[in-house]
N, C-alpha and C positions, 0 to 999 in steps of 0.2 A: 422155241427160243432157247437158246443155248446159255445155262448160267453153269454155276460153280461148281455143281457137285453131275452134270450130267445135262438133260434136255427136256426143256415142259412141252405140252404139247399148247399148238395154238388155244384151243378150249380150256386147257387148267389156266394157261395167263389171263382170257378174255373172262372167264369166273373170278380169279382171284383180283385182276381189274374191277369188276364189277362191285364186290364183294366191298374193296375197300374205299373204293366212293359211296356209295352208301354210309358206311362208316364215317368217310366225312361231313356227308350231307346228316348226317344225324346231328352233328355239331352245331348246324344250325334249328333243327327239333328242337333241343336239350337249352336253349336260352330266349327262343322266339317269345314274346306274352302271350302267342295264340296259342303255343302247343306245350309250353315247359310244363304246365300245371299237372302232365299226366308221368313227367317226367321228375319228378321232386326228389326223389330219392337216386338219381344220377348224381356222380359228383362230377363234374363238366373238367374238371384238373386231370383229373383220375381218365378219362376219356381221351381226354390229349396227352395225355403220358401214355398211354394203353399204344393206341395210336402209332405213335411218336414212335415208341418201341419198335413196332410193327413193320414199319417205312423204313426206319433203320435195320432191321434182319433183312428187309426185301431187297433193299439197297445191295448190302452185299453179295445175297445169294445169287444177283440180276448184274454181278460185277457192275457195281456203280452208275446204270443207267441215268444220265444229266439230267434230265426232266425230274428223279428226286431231285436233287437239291432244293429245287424250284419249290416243287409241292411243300418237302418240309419247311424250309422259309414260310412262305406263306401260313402255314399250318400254326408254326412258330409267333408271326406275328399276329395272329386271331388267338393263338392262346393269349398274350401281350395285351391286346387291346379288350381283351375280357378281365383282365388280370387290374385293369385301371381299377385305382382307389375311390377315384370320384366318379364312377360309374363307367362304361362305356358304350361307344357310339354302333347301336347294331347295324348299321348303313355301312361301317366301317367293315365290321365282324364279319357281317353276309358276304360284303364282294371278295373278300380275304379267302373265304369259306370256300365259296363257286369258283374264284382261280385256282383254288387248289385241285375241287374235284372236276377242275375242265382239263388241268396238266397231266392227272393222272391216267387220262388218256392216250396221251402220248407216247405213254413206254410203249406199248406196242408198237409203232414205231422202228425200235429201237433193230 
């Protein structure tokens, strides 16, 4: 794949693809009631900032692949719907979650 500063080879994108869905599926780890309890000491903000970061440097260096957008929305609105005062809806959160780490398959693609 041909980005900014030169050329990845199919395997560094298909790892660093790999790499950063996990990443997002951990999003859903870090607040489930079956698994957060091993997770306590995550700060779930700090993880979608992290993230966030992340997808926006990849953005660039992948000159703007459209499929981000998509992901970080999504990403954006699961932090959002975590972020509710009066609790939120994980039925909401999880599908937010799993679009995002279904879309990030697609840059390859690209």
């Amino acid at each position: 794949m041909v980005h900014k500063y030169g050329e990845f080879s199919k395997y560094q994108i298909s790892e660093t693809l790999h790499f950063l869905r996990k990443q997002i599926f951990f999003l859903l780890i870090y607040v489930d009631k079956r698994t957060n309890a091993e997770y306590k000491d995550v700060d779930v903000d700090k993880a979608f900032t992290h993230l966030l970061y992340k997808l926006g440097g990849l953005n660039s260096v992948l000159c703007e692949p459209p499929q981000l957008v998509t992901v970080i929305s999504l990403l954006e609105a699961a932090r959002i719907e975590y972020s509710k005062k009066n609790g939120f809806d994980f039925r909401i959160y999880k599908k937010l979650v799993l679009d995002a780490g279904a879309e990030i398959e697609k840059i390859k693609e690209v």
